[in-house]
C-alpha positions as a Python dict, from the first residue, in 0.01 Angstrom:
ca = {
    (1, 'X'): (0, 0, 0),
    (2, 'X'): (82, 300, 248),
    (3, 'X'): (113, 674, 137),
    (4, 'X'): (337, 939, 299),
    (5, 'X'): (216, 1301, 370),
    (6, 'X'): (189, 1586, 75),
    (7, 'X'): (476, 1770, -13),
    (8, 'X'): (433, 2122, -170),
    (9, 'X'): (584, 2093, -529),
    (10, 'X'): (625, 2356, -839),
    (11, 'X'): (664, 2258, -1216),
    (12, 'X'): (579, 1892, -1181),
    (13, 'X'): (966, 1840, -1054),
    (14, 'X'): (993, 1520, -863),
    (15, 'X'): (1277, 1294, -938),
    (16, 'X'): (1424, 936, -756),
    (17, 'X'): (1807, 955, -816),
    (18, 'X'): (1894, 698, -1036),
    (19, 'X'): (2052, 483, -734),
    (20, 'X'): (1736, 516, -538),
    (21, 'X'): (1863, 665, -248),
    (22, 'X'): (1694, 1052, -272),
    (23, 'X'): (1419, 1173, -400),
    (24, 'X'): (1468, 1588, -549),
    (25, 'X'): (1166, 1800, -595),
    (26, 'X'): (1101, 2180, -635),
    (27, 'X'): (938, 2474, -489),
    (28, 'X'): (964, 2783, -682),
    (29, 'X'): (1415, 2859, -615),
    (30, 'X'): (1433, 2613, -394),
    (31, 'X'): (1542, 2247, -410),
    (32, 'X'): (1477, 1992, -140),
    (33, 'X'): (1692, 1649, -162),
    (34, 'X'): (1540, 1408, 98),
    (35, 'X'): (1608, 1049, 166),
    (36, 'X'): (1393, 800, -26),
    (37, 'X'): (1280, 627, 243),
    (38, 'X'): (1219, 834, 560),
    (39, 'X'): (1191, 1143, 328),
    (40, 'X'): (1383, 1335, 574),
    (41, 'X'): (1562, 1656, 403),
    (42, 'X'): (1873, 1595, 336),
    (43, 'X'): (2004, 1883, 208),
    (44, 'X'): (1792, 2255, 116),
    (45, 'X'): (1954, 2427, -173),
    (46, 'X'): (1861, 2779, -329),
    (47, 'X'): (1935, 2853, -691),
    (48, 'X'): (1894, 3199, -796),
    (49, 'X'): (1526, 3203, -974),
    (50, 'X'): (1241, 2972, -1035),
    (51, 'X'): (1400, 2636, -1155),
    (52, 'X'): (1235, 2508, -1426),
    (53, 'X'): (1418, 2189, -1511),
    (54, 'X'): (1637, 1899, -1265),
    (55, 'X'): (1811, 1610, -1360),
    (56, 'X'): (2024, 1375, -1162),
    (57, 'X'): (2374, 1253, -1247),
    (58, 'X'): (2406, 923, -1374),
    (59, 'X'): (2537, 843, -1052),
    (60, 'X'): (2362, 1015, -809),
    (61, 'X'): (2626, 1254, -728),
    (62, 'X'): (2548, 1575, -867),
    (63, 'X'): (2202, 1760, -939),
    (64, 'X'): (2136, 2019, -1214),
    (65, 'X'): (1864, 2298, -1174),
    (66, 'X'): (1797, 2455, -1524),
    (67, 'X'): (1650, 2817, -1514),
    (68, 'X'): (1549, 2861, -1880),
    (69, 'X'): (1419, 3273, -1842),
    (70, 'X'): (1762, 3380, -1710),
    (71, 'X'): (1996, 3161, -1920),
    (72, 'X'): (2121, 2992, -1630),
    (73, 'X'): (2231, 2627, -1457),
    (74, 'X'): (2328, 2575, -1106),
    (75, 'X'): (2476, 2262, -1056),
    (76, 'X'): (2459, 2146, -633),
    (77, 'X'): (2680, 1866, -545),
    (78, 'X'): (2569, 1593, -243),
    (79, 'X'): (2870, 1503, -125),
    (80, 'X'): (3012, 1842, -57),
    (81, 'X'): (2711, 2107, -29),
    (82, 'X'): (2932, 2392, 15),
    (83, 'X'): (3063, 2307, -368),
    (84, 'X'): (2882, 2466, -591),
    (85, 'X'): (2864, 2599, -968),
    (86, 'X'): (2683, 2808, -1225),
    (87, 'X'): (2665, 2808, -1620),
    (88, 'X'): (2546, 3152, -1750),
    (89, 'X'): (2485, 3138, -2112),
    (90, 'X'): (2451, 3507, -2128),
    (91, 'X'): (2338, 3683, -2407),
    (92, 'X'): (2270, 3320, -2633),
    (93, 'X'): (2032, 3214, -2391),
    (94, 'X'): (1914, 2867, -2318),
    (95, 'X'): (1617, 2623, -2381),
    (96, 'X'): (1722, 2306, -2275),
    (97, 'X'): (2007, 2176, -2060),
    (98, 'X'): (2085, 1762, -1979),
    (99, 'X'): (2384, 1547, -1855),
    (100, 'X'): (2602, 1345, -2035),
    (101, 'X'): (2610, 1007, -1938),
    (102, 'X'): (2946, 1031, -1753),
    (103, 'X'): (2819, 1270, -1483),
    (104, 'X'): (3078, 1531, -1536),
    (105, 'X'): (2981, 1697, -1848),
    (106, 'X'): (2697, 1886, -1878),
    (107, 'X'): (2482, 2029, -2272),
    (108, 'X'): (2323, 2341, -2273),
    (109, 'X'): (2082, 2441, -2569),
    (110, 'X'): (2125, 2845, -2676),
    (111, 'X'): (1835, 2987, -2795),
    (112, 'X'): (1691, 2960, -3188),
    (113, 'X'): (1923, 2625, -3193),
    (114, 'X'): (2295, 2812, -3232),
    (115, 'X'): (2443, 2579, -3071),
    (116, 'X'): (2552, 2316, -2794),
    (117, 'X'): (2792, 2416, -2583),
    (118, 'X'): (2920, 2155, -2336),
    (119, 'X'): (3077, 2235, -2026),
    (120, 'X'): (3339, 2025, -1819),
    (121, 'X'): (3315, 2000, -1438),
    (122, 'X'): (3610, 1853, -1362),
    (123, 'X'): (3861, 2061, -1645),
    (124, 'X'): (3667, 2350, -1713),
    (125, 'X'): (3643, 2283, -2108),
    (126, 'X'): (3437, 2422, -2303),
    (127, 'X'): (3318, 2233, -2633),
    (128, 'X'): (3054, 2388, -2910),
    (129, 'X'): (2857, 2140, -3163),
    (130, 'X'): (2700, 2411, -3414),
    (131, 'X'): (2335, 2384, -3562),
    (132, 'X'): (2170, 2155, -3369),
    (133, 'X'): (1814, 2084, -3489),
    (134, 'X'): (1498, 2255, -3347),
    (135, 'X'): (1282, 1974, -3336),
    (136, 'X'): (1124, 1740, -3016),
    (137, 'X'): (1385, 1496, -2944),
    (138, 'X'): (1730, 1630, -3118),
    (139, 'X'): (2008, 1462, -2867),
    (140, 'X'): (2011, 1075, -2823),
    (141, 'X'): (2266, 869, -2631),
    (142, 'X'): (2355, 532, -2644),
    (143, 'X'): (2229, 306, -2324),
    (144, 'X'): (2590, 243, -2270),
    (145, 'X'): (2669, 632, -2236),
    (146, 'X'): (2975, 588, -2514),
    (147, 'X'): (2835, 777, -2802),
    (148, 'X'): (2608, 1066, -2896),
    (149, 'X'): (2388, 1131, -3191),
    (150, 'X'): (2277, 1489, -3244),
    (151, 'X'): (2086, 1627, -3484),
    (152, 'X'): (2122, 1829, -3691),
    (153, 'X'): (1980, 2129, -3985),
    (154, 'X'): (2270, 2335, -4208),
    (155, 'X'): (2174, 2485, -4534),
    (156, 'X'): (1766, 2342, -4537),
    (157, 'X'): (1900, 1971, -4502),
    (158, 'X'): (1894, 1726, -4202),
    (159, 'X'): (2202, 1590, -4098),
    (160, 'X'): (2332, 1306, -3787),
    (161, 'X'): (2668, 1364, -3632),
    (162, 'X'): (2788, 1099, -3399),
    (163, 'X'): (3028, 1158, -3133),
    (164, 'X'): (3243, 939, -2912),
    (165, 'X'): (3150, 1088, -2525),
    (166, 'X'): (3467, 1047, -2334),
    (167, 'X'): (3636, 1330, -2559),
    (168, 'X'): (3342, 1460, -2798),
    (169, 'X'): (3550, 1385, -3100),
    (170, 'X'): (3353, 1400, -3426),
    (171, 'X'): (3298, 988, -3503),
    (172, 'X'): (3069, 1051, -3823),
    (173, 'X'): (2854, 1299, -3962),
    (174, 'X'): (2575, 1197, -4273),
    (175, 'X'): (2326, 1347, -4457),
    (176, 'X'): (1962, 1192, -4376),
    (177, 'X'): (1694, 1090, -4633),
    (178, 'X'): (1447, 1345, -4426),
    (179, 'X'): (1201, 1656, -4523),
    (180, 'X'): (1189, 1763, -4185),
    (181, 'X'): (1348, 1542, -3886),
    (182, 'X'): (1143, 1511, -3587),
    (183, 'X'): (1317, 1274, -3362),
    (184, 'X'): (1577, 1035, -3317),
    (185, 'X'): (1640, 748, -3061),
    (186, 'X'): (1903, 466, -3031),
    (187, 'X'): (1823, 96, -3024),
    (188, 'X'): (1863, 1, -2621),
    (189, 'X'): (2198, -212, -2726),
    (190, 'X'): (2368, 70, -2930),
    (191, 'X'): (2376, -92, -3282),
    (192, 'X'): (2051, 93, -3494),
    (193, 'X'): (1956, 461, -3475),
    (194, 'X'): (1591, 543, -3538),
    (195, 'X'): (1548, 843, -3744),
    (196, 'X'): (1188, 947, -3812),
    (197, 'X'): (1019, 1256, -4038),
    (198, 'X'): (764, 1512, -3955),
    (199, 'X'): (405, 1416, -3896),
    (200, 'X'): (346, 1532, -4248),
    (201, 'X'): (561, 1288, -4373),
    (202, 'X'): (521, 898, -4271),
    (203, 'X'): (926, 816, -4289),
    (204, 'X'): (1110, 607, -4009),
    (205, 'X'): (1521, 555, -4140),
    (206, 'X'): (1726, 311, -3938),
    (207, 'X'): (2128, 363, -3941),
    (208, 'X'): (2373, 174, -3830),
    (209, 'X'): (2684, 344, -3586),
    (210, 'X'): (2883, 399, -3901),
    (211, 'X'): (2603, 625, -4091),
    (212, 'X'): (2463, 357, -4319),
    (213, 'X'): (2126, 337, -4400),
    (214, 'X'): (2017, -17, -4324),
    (215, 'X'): (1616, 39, -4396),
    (216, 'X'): (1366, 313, -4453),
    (217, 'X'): (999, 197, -4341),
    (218, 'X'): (634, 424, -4499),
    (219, 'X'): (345, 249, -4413),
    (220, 'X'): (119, 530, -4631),
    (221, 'X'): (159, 856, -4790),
    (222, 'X'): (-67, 1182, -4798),
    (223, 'X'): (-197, 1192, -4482),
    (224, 'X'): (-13, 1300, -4144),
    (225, 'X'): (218, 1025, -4036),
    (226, 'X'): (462, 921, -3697),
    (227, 'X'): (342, 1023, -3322),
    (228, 'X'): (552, 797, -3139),
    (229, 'X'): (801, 561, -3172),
    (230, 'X'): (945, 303, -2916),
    (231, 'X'): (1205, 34, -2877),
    (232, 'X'): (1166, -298, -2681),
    (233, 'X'): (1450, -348, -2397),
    (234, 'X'): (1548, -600, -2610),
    (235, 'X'): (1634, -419, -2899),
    (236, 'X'): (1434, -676, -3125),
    (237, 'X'): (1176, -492, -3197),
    (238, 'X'): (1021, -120, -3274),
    (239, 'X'): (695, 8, -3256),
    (240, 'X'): (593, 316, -3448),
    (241, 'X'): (212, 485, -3347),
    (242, 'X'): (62, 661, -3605),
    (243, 'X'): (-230, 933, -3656),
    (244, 'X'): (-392, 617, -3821),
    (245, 'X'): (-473, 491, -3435),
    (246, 'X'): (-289, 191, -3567),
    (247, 'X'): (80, 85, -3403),
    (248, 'X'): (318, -121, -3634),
    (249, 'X'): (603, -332, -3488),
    (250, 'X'): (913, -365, -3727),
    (251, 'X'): (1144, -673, -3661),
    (252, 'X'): (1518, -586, -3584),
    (253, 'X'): (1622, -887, -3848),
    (254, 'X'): (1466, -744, -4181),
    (255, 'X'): (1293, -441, -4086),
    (256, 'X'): (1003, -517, -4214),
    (257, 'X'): (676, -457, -4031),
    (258, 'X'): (551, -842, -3899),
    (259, 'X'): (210, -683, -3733),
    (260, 'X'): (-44, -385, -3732),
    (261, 'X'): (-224, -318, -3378),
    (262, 'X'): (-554, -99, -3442),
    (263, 'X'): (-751, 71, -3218),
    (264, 'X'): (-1147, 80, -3257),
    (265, 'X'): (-1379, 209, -3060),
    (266, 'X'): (-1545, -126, -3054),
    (267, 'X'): (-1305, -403, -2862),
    (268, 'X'): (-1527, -717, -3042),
    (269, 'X'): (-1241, -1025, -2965),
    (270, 'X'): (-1414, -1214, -2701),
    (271, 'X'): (-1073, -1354, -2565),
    (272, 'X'): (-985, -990, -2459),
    (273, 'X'): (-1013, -893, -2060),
    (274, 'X'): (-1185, -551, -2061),
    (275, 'X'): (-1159, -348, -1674),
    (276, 'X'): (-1425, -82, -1678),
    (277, 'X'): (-1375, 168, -1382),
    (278, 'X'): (-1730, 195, -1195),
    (279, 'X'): (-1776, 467, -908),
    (280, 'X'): (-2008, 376, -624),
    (281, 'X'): (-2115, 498, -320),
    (282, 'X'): (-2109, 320, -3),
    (283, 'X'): (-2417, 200, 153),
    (284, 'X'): (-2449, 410, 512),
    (285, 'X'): (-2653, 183, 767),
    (286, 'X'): (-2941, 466, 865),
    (287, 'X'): (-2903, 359, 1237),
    (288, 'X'): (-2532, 433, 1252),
    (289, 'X'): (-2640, 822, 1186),
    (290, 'X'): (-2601, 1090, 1415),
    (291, 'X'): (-2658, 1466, 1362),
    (292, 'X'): (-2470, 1648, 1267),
    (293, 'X'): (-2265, 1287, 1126),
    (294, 'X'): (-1883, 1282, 1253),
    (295, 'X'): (-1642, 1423, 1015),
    (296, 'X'): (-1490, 1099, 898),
    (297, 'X'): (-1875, 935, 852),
    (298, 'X'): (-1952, 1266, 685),
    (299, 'X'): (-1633, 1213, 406),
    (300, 'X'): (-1771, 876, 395),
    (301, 'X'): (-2083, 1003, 299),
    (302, 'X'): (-2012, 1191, 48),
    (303, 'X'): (-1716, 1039, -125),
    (304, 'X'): (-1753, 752, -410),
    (305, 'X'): (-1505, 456, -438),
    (306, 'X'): (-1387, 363, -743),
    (307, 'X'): (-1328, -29, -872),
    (308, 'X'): (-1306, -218, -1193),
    (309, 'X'): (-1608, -407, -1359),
    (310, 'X'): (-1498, -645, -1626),
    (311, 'X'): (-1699, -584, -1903),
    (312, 'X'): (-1908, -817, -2134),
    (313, 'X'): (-1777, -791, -2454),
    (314, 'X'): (-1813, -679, -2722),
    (315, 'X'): (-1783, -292, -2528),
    (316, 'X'): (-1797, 44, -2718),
    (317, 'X'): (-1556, 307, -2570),
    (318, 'X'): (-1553, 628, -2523),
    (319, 'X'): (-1460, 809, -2840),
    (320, 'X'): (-1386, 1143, -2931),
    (321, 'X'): (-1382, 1303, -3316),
    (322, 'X'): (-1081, 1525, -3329),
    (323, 'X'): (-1105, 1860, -3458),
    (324, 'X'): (-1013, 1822, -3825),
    (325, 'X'): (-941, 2232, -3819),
    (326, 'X'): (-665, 2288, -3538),
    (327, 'X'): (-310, 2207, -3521),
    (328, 'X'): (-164, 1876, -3355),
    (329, 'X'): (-554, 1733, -3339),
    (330, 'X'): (-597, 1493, -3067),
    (331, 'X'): (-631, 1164, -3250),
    (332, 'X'): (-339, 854, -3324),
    (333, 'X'): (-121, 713, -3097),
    (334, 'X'): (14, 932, -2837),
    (335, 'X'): (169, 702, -2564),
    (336, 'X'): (374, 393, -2629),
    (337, 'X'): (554, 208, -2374),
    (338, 'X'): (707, -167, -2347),
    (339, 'X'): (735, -357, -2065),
    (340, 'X'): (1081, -427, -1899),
    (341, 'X'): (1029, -811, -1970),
    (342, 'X'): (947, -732, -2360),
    (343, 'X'): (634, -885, -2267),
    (344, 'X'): (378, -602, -2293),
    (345, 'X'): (278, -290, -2467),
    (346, 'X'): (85, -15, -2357),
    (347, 'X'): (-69, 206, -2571),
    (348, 'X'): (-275, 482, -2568),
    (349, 'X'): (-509, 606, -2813),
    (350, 'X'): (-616, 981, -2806),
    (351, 'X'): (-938, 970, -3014),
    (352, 'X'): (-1010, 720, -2736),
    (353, 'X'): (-886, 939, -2422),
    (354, 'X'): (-983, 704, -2121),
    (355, 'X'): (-868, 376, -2274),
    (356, 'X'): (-559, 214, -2187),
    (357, 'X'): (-473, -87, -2404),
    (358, 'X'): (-234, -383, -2311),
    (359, 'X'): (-55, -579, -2592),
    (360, 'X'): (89, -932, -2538),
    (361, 'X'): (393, -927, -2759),
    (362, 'X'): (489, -1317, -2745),
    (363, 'X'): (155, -1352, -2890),
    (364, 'X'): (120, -1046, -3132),
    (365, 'X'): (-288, -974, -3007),
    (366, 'X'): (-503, -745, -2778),
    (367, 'X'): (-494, -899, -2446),
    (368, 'X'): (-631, -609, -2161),
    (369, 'X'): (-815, -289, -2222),
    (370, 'X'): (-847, -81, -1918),
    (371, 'X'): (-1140, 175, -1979),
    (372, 'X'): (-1081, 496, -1696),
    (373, 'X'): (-1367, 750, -1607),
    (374, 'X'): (-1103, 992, -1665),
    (375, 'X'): (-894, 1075, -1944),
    (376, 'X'): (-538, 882, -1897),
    (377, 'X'): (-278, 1173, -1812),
    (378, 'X'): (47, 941, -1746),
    (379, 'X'): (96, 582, -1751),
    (380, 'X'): (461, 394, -1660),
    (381, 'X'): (610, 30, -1586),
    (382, 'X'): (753, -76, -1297),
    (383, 'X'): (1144, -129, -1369),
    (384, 'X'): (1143, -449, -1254),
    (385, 'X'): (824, -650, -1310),
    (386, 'X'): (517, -675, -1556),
    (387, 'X'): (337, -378, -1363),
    (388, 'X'): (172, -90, -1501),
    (389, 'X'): (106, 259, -1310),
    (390, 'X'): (-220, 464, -1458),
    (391, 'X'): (-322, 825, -1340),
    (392, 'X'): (-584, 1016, -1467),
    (393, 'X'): (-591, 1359, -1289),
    (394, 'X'): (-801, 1222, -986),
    (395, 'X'): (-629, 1112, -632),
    (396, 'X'): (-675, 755, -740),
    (397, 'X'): (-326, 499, -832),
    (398, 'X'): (-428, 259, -1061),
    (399, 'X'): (-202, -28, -1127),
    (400, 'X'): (-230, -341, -1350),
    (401, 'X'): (-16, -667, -1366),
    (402, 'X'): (-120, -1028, -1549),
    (403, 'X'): (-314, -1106, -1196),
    (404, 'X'): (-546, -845, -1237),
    (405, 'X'): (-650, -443, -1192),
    (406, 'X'): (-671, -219, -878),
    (407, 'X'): (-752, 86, -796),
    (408, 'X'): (-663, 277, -467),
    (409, 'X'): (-715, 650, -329),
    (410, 'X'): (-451, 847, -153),
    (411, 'X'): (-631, 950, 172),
    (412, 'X'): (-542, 1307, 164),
    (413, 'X'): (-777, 1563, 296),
    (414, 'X'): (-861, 1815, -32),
    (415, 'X'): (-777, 1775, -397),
    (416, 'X'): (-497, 1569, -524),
    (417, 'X'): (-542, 1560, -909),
    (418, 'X'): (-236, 1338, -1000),
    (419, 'X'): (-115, 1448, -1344),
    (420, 'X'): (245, 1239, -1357),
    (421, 'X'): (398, 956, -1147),
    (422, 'X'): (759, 806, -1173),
    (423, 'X'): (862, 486, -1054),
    (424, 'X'): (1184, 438, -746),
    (425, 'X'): (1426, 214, -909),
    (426, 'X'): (1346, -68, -734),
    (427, 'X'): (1005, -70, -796),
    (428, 'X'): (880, -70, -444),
    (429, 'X'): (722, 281, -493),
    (430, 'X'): (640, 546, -658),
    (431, 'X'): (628, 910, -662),
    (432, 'X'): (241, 1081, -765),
    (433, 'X'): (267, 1433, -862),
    (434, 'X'): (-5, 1702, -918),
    (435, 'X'): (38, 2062, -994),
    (436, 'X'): (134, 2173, -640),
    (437, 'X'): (193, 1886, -462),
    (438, 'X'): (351, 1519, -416),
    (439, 'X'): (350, 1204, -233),
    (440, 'X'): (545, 873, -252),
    (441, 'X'): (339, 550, -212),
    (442, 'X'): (534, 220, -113),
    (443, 'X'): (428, -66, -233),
    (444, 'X'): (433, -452, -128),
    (445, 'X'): (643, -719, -380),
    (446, 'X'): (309, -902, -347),
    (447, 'X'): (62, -673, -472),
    (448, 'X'): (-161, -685, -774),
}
């Protein structure tokens, strides 16, 4: 595993295009494109304020940089860097801005939700979708980039409008069975549209592309409900987390929930692998001292390496009691990803902040719990193989695959809390981000 140098960074922006060639990141205006492997700057471009937002075209062309306090996109183009192009939303302001899945159109958010307004590079059109919803995830596409749900919140109801992308005609537009929608997000091959409720309400509605209401899922009532929800690449099945620290998986046949996955503190099933992380310090022969020590014995010294234990079990973890009198209380389900092979799922708890816990989904049980000094910040599968990525805010990778755990230190000199990471497309490395700065780190096929 080799690292590259730090990068300075602003706002957490790192991004792989989505062909792998370049790799985008920010500091403050300014937005460095460099290639993905010699991360050599391609091209330097300066928008005019502190970007707070990038996103790639689908095909690598073309580069958004969202500046949310002035109401503005600047749009850079790689092919020809003298092209360039700004959106000003004026007065309506903006709050969120993303590409359509053709590359060419591009949906700006005003402010208070008035509406969607999407803008045509190549025409100059301008299209408006009125009252879109104020809630987390509002716009959903289809895998295949043909259609677009939206959603959306005229006279105190919830409502889904579907529309075909190559000419954002109106397809259909339905009333939903909803207090307060939260989220939606399309089945992986296009067919079923998850619809799910506020956390005060435990409601998840699946629709078909023609508005029909194929099944409506509540696992309990009185008591706060859906944190996360996630689809298999397959499309066969969907897993919902709850504030119950319990995930249920719903079949794509009847709909109907065919296993619970709880979380306890307490992992008691002998047959599960549990990696504790253990610091330790490394033994110094006295002889090899000299005064005052040489700088690299000294960091030596001082520093502690970090490795996994496997645990006996059963293992209590690390659990924290939420505070029953604040908002959004740090407890259920938080994280919830699947595995490109529908093999896996990894979940995280947040009662139990430094656990993360690997599901085997041929066989429906617990089969890894990784238990981190740290509390886990970010975790993400490699595209192409059964491999998960862990950070937890220290300048340690951590990375997990059916062979077993590892965990490795970027040698930088200083801090490098790493807060996010992001896989390249091909799964041969990955970008680590902290607060201020970034690295890549290549991997070998053979590792893990």
């Amino acid at each position: 595993m080799n690292f590259s140098e730090l990068f300075k960074l602003s706002g957490l922006l790192g991004r792989f295009s989505p062909d792998g060639r370049c790799l985008a990141s920010c500091m403050q205006y300014r937005l460095a494109v460099r290639d993905a492997g010699s991360l050599q700057i391609l091209q330097l471009y300066t928008c005019l304020d502190q970007i707070q937002y990038i996103e790639w075209s689908s095909d690598s062309l073309f580069i958004l940089c969202a500046m949310y306090k002035r109401g503005i996109v600047q749009v850079w183009s790689l092919e020809q860097p003298d092209w360039h192009c700004k959106i000003d939303e004026g007065s309506a302001g903006l709050v969120a801005s993303c590409w359509s899945p053709d590359g060419r159109h591009i949906l700006n958010t005003t402010e208070f939700h008035l509406r969607i307004t999407v803008w045509s590079l190549c025409t100059k059109s301008v299209s408006y979708i009125k009252y879109p919803k104020a809630c987390q995830q509002g716009i959903a596409f289809t895998k295949d980039g043909r259609y677009m749900a939206v959603a959306e919140r005229r006279d105190c109801k919830d409502f889904i409008s579907i529309f075909v992308c190559s000419d954002w005609q109106l397809l259909r537009h339905f009333d939903t069975e909803t207090q307060d929608l939260f989220g939606i997000e399309w089945a992986p091959n296009g067919c079923v549209l998850a619809v799910w409720d506020t956390c005060l309400e435990y409601k998840i509605l699946l629709y078909s592309l023609d508005g029909r209401l194929l099944s409506a899922y509540r696992a309990y009532e009185w008591s706060l409900g859906i944190k996360s929800v996630a689809w298999s690449p397959s499309s066969q099945f969907l897993a919902i987390g709850s504030y119950d620290e319990k995930v249920r998986i719903l079949n794509h046949v009847t709909w109907k929930k065919i296993t619970e996955f709880e979380h306890p503190a307490t992992v008691m099933n002998t047959k599960t692998i549990v990696y504790k992380e253990v610091e330790k310090s490394p033994s110094i022969e006295t002889e090899r001292l000299s005064f005052p020590p040489t700088r690299a014995l000294a960091s030596s010294l001082f520093s502690t390496q970090s490795k996994y234990d496997i645990s006996e079990v059963p293992l209590s973890l690390h659990y924290v009691k939420p505070a029953a009198d604040r908002a959004n209380p740090k407890m259920g389900i938080g994280m919830l990803a699947f595995s490109p092979d529908n093999c896996f799922l990894a979940t995280k708890n947040d009662n139990i902040p430094n656990a993360v816990w690997i599901w085997d989904i041929q066989k429906l049980k617990l089969f890894v719990v990784l238990e981190q000094l740290c509390a886990i910040q970010c975790f993400q599968w490699d595209p192409r193989q059964p491999r998960l990525a862990v950070c937890t805010g220290n300048s340690n990778v951590y990375l997990w695959s059916p062979a077993g755990c590892v965990s490795v230190q970027v040698p930088v000199e200083g801090d490098f809390p790493i807060v996010s990471l992001s896989w390249h497309s091909s799964g041969d490395s990955m970008v680590l981000l902290s607060k201020d700065n970034f690295c890549v780190c290549y991997l070998e096929r053979e590792e893990v």
